[in-house]
C-alpha positions in Angstrom: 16.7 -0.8 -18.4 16.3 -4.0 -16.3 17.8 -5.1 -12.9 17.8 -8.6 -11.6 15.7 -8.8 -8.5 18.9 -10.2 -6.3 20.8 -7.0 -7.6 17.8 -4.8 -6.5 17.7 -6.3 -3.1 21.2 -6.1 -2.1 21.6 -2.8 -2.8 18.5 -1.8 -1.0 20.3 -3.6 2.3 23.4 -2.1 1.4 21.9 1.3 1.7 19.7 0.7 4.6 22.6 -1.0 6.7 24.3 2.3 6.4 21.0 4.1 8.5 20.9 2.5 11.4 18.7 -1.0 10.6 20.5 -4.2 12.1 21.3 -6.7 9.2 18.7 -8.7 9.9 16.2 -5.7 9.8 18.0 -4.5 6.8 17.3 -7.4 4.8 13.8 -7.8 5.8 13.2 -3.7 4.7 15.2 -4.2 2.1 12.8 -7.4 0.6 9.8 -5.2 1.0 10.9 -2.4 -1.6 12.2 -4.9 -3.2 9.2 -7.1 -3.9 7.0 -4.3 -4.2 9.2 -3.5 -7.7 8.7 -7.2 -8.4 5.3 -7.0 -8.6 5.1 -4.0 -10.6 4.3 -1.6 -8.1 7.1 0.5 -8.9 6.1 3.4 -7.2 6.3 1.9 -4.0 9.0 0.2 -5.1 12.6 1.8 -6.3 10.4 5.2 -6.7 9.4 5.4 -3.3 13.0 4.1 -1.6 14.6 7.5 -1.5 12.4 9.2 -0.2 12.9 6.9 2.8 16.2 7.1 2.8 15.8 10.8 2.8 13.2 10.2 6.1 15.9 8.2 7.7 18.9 10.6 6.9 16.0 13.6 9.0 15.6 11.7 11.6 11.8 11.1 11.0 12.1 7.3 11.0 13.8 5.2 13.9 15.7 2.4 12.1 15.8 0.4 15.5 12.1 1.0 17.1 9.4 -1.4 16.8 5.4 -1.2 17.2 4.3 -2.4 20.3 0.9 -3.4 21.7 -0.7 -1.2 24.3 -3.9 -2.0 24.9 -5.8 -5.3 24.2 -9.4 -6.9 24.4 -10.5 -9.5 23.4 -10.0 -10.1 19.1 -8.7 -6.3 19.0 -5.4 -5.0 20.2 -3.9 -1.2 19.7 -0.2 -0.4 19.8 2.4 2.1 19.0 4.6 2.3 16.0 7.0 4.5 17.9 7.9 6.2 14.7 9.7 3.4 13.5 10.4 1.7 9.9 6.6 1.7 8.9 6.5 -1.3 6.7 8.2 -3.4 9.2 6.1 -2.4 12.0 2.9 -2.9 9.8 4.0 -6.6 9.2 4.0 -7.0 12.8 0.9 -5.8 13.0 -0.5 -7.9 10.6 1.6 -10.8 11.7 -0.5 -10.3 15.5 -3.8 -9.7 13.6 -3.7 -13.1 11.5 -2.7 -14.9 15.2 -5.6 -12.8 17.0 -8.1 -14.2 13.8 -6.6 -18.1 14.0 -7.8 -17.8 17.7 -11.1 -15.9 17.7 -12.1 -16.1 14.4 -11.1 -12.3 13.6 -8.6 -10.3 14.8 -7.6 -6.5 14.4 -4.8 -4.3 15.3 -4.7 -0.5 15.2 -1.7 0.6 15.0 -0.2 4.5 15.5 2.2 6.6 15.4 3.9 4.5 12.6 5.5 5.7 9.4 4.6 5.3 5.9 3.9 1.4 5.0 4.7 1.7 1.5 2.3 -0.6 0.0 -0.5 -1.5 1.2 -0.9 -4.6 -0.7 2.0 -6.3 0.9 0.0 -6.6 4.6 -3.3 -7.8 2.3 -1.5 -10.3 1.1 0.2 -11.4 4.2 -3.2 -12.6 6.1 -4.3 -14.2 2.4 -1.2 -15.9 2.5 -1.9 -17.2 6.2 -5.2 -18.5 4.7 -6.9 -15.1 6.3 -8.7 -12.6 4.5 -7.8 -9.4 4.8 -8.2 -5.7 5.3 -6.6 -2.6 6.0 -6.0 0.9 5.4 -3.7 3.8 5.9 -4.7 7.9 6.7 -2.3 10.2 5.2 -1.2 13.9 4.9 -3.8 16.2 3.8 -3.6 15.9 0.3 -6.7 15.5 -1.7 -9.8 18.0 -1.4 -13.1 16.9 0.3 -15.8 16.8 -2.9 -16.8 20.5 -3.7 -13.6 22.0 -2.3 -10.3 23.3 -4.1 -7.8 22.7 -0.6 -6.7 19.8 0.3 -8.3 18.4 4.0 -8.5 14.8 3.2 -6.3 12.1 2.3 -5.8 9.7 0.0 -6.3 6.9 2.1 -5.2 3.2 0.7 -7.9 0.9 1.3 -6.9 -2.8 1.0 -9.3 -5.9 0.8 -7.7 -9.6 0.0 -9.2 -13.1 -0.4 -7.3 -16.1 0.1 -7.0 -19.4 -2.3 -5.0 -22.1 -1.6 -2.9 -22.2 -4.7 -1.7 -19.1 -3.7 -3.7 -17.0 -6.8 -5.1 -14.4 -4.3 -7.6 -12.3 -5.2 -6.5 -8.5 -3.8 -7.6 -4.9 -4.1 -5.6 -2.6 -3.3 -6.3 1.2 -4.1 -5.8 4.7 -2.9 -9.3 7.0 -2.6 -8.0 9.1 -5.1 -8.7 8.0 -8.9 -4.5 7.9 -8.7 -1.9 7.8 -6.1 1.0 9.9 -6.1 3.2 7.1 -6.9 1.3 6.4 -10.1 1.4 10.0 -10.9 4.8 10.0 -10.7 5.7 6.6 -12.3 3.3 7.5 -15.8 5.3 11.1 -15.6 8.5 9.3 -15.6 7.5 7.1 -18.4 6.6 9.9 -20.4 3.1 9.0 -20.7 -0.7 10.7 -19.8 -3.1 9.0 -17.8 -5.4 6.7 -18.8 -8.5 8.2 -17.6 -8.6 12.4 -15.9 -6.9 11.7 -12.5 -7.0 15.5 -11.6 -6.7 19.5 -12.1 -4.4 21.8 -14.1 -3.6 25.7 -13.0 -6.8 26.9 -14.7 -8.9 24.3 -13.0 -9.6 22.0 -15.7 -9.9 18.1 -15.3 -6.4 16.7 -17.1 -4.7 13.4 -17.8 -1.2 15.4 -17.4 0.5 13.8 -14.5 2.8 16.5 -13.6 -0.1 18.9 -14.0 -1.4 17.4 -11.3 1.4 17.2 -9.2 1.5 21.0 -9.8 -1.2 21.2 -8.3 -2.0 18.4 -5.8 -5.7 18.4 -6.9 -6.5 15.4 -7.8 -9.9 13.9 -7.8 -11.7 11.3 -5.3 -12.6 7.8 -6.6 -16.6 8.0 -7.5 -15.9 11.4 -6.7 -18.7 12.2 -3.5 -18.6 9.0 -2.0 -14.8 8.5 -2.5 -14.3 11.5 -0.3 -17.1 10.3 2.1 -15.3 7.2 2.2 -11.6 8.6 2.9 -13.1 10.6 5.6 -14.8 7.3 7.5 -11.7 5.7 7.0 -9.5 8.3 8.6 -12.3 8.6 11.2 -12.5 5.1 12.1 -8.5 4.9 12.5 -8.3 7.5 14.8 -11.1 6.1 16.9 -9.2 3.0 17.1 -5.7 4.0 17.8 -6.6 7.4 19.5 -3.3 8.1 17.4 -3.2 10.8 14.5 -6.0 11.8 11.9 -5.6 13.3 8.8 -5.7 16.8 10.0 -2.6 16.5 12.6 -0.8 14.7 10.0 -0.7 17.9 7.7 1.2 20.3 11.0 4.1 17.5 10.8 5.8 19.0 7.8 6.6 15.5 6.2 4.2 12.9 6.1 4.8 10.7 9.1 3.4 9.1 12.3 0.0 7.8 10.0 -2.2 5.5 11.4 -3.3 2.0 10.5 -6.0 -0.3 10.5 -5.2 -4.3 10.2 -8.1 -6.8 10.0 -7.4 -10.2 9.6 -10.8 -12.9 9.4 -9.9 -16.4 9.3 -12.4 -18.4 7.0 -11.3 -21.8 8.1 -14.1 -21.1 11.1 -16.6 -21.5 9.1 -15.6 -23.9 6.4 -12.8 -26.3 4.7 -10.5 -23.9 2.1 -11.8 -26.8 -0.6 -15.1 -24.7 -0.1 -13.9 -21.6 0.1 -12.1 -22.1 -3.2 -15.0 -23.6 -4.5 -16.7 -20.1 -3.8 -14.3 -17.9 -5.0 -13.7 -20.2 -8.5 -17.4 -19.9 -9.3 -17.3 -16.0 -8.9 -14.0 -15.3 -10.7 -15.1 -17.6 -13.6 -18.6 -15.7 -13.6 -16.7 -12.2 -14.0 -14.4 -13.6 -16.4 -17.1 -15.1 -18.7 -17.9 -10.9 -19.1 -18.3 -9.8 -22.7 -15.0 -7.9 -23.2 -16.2 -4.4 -24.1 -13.1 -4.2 -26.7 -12.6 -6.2 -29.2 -10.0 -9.1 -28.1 -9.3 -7.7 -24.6 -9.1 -9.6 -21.6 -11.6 -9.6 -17.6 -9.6 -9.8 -15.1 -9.8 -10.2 -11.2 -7.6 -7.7 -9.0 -4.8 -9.3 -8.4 -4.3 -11.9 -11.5 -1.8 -9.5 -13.3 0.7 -9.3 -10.9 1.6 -13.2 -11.1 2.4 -12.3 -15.0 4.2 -9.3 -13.9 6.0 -11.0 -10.8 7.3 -13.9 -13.8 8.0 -11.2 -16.2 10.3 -9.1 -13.7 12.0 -12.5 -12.7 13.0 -13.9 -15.7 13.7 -10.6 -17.5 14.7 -8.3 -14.6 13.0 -5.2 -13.5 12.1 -2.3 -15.2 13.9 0.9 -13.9 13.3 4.4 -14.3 17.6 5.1 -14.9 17.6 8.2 -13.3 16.0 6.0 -9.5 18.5 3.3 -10.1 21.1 5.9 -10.5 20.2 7.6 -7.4 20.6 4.3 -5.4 23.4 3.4 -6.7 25.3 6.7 -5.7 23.9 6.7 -2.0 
């Protein structure tokens, strides 16, 4: 089942208008999910929307508050979600970090007591679209085990890095420190399908490429297993540091995962060089990569980032791909 992108968005604003969110601020939120389906991230996407809409009905997310700045020095500013819309607020943030970098050279903003920013990608891509490279990351809930233990202490932790080219044709990362999120557990679970590589435990404590197994379970395993752990715990560390906001730990006594903290870097290249040599740069490495043997037989080396453009066409022209029962469920709201 596909749904036309304009038919996605307007019934994303017709739900969030209903919440509390101004129209203006309803249409902006409402873009977000939206564009995170049309890129193929459907977990942050359609999946994830109500389970916001669930936040908003609790109480847990303030429709009208935005982030605010605190503290400043210099490059590096921290402010305060205020528990508000978390993808909105991390825009801002991002927004102030790319005008902190176009003025020093770098800027960063650390930003607390927010709410979940759905996907990280969408702030990455921001500062790459404002000719900035880009990096940020999210902590969590607890709920991934340090390497070598069976609870969960850590989080997940998305971890975003982008490069800008002028065309547009960024070049992106954008991955949580487990080998998969809990949106993509629960989009290849929807699809009926395994994983492609062991993402997790079962019940008797056996590595699986069942999905819901691991959802059972919420044991899933770290990227590079020891240092993705090490890393997810720097990251959360480093955060908390910055913001003075909540780690990882105080996360877990909230119940539902709210009030996360947020790192946005933004680095402005332009500095240094003419974006004529900083594509230059970037061309000569993505061409290197790409002239890889393919391991298989007729398969394809790609760049992070390059198959979203084909997925971003694909959803336009076609519609979106919806898991029915998700569509259903927005519909009815």
């Amino acid at each position: 089942m596909r749904i036309p992108y304009e038919k996605m968005l307007a019934e994303f604003e017709r739900v969030l208008s209903k919440y509390g969110f101004s129209a203006s601020r309803a249409h902006d939120a409402a873009e977000i999910f939206a564009q995170n389906s049309l890129a193929g991230v459907y977990s942050h996407g359609l999946n994830r929307f109500p389970v916001a809409v669930d936040y908003l009905k609790k109480g847990e997310i303030d429709p009208a508050a935005e982030a605010t700045c605190v503290s400043s020095f210099g490059a590096m500013e921290r402010w305060d979600g205020h528990r508000g819309f978390g993808p909105l607020n991390a825009k801002k943030a991002m927004e102030r970090a790319v005008e902190l970098a176009k003025k020093n050279g770098i800027g960063l903003v650390a930003l607390g007591n927010n709410n979940h920013w759905m996907r990280g990608g969408t702030y990455g891509w921001q500062a790459a679209d404002a000719g900035c490279i880009g990096i940020c990351w999210s902590n969590t809930c607890p709920n991934m085990a340090a390497w070598g233990a069976k609870d969960n202490h850590i989080g997940n932790n998305p971890l975003i890095m982008s490069v800008p080219r002028s065309n547009g044709q960024h070049i992106m990362v954008d991955c949580a420190l487990s080998q998969f999120s809990y949106g993509k557990l629960e989009t290849t679970r929807l699809a009926g399908k395994k994983l492609p590589v062991v993402g997790g435990y079962d019940e008797e404590g056996n590595l699986t490429d069942d999905p819901a197994a691991i959802e059972r379970t919420r044991r899933m395993i770290p990227i590079g297993y020891w240092k993705g752990s090490g890393l997810s715990i720097l990251l959360d560390l480093i955060a908390t540091v910055l913001t003075d906001a909540n780690s990882v730990a105080k996360i877990g006594t909230f119940g539902d995962e709210i009030g996360l903290t947020q790192i946005m870097i933004a680095i402005d290249p332009s500095k240094f060089q003419d974006s004529t040599v900083t594509d230059a740069i970037i061309d000569a490495i993505v061409e290197d990569v790409k002239d890889s043997e393919p391991a298989a037989e007729g398969s394809e080396i790609r760049c992070p980032g390059e198959g979203e453009y084909r997925i971003r066409q694909d959803n336009l022209e076609h519609g979106i791909p919806v898991a029915e029962e998700k569509w259903n469920e927005v519909l009815s709201m």
